[in-house]
C-alpha positions as CSV (number, residue, x, y, z in Angstrom):
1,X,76.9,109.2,95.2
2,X,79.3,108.0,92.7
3,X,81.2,105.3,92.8
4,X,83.6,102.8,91.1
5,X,83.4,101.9,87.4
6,X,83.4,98.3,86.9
7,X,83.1,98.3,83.4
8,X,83.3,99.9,80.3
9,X,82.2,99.6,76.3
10,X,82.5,101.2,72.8
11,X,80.0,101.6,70.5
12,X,80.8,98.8,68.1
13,X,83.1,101.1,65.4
14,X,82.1,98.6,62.4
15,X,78.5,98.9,62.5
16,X,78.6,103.6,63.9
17,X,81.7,105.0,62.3
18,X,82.7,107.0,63.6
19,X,82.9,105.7,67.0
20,X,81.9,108.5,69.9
21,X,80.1,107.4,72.4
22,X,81.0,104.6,75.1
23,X,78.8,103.3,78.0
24,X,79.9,102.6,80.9
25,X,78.8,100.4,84.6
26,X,79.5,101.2,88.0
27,X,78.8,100.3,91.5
28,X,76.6,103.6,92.0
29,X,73.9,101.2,90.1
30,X,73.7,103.3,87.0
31,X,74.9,102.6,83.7
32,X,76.0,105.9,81.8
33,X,76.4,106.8,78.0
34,X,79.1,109.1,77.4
35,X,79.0,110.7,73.6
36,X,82.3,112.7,73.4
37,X,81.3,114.8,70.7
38,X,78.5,116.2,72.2
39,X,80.2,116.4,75.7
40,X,77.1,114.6,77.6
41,X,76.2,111.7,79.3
42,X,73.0,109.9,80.1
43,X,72.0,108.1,82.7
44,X,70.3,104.6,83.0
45,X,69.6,104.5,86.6
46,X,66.8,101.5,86.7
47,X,69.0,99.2,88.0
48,X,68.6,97.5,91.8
49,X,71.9,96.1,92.4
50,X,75.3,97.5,91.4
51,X,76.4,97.0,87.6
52,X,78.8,94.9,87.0
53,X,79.6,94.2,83.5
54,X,78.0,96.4,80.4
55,X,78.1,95.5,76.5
56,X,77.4,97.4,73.1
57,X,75.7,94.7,70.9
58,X,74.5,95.6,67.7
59,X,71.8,97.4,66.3
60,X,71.8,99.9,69.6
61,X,71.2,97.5,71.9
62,X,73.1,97.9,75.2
63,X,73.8,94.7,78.1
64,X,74.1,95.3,81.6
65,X,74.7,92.9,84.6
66,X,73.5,92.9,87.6
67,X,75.8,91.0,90.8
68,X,72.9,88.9,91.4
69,X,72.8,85.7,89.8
70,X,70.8,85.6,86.1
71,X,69.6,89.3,86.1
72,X,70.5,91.4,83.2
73,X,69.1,94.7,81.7
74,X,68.1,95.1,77.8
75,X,68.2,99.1,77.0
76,X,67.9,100.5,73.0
77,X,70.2,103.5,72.4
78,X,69.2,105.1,69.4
């Protein structure tokens, strides 16, 4: 079932221009990249709590945050 976004990122624009994919977190427990050029999405459902926050970093790297105190995911995205 899907639920409520509760965050939402763009790939850093300085470091992939151009700039066309975004991740975002929700309360579904899955963290989705969106690339709008190529009109899909993928899904990084390994989470056991709802996603609260997500970040881009750099070098592909994407943050998410679990509601649970200190847990956090580490996913490439190449």
């Amino acid at each position: 079932m899907k639920k409520w976004i509760t965050s939402i990122s763009w790939e850093p624009v300085h470091l992939y221009a151009p700039c066309r994919r975004f991740v975002s977190a929700s309360k579904d427990k899955i963290a989705r990249i969106w690339d709008i050029s190529l009109k899909k999405c993928i899904c990084l459902n390994s989470h056991i709590e709802s996603v609260t926050c997500v970040k881009w970093g750099g070098d592909g790297v994407i943050y998410t945050r679990y509601f649970l105190p200190l847990l956090f995911h580490l996913f490439l995205c190449l």
